[in-house]
N, C-alpha and C positions, 0 to 999 in steps of 0.2 A: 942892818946890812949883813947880807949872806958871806961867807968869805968859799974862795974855791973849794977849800978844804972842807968845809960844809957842805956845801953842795957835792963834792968827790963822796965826803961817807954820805951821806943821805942814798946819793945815787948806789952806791954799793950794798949797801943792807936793801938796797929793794932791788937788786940783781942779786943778790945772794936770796931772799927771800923765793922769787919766782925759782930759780934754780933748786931751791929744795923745793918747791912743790912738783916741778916736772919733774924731779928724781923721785918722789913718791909714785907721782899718777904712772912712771915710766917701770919701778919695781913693779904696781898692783897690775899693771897692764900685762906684765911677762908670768905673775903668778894665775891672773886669771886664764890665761891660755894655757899654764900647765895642766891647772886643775881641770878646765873645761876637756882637754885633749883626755888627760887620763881617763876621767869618769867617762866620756864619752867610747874611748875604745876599750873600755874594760867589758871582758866576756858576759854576758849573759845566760842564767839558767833561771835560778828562783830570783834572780835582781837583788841578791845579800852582797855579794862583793861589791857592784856599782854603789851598793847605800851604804858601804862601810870604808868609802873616801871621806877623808878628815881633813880639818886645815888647823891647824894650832898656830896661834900667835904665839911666840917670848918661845915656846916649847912643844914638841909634839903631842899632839892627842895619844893615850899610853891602853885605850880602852877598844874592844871592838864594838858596834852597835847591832843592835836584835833591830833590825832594820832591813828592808825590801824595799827597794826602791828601780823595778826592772828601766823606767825610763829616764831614768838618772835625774829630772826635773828636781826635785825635793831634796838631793842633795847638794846639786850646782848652788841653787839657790842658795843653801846653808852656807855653803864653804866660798859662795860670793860677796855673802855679808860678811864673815869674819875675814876676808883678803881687804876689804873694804874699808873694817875698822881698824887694819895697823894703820903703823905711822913710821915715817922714815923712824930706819935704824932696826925696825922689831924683823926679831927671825919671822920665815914663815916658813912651815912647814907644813910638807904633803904629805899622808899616810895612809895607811892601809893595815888594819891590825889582827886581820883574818890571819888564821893557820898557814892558809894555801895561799896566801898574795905573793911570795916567792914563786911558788910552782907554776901561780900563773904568768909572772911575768917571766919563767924562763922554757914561757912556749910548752906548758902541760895542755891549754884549753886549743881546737882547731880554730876557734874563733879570734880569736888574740894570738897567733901561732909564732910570732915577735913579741908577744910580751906588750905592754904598754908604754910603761916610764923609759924605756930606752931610747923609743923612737920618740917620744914626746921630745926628750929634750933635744936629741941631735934635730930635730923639727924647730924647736926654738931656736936652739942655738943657731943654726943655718937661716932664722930670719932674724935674728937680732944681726947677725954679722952682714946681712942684704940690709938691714934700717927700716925691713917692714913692719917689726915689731918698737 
C-alpha cells in the first residue's frame, strides 16, 4: 500500500525531473538563437569571420579557425551540435577569436554598421521578456 507521502515524492521527483528538462531545452533554445542571429548577421567578405563563430561548453573556445565559411551553413551546423550536447548547468559560450571581431562589432564593417552581438541580444532579450522565446 502506497501512503500519500509516497505518492507526494514520487509525484515531485517527476515534476522536478520535467522541469529540468524544459529548463534545458529552454537554455539550448535561447543559445541557439543567439548563435544563429550572430553568424547570420555577421559581415561578409572572404566568409573568415562568419566561420570563426565558436561555441564552447564548460569554457570558451581561446583559438581562431583558418576557416571560410561565406554562408554560415558549416558553422551553424558545428556550433548547433555542441549547444546541443550541454546539459543543464554547463556554461555556454559564444565567440569570436578574430583580431577584428571588436571593430566589427563596433560598426567598422557598412554591412553590420550596429555590430552584431548587441542587437542579438537586446533581440533576445525583448523576446524572452514577450515568451516568444
Amino acid at each position: 500500500m502506497t501512503s500519500n507521502i509516497d505518492e507526494f515524492n514520487i509525484s515531485l521527483k517527476k515534476g522536478m525531473k520535467q522541469t529540468i528538462k524544459q529548463a534545458e531545452r529552454d537554455i539550448k533554445k535561447v543559445a541557439f538563437s543567439i548563435f544563429s542571429s550572430v553568424v547570420k548577421m555577421s559581415p561578409v567578405d572572404t566568409g573568415r569571420f562568419r566561420g570563426n563563430w565558436q561555441v564552447g561548453i564548460i569554457r570558451p573556445e581561446s583559438v581562431s579557425l583558418n576557416i571560410k565559411d561565406p554562408s554560415g551553413g558549416a558553422t551553424l551546423a558545428k556550433g548547433f551540435s555542441e549547444i546541443a550536447s550541454s546539459t543543464l548547468g554547463d556554461a555556454i559560450f559564444i565567440n569570436n577569436n578574430l583580431p577584428y571581431a571588436r571593430r566589427l562589432e563596433d560598426g567598422y564593417s557598412g554591412q553590420a554598421p550596429q555590430g552584431m552581438v548587441a542587437i542579438t541580444l537586446t533581440n533576445v532579450r525583448t523576446s524572452f521578456e514577450a515568451k516568444k522565446l
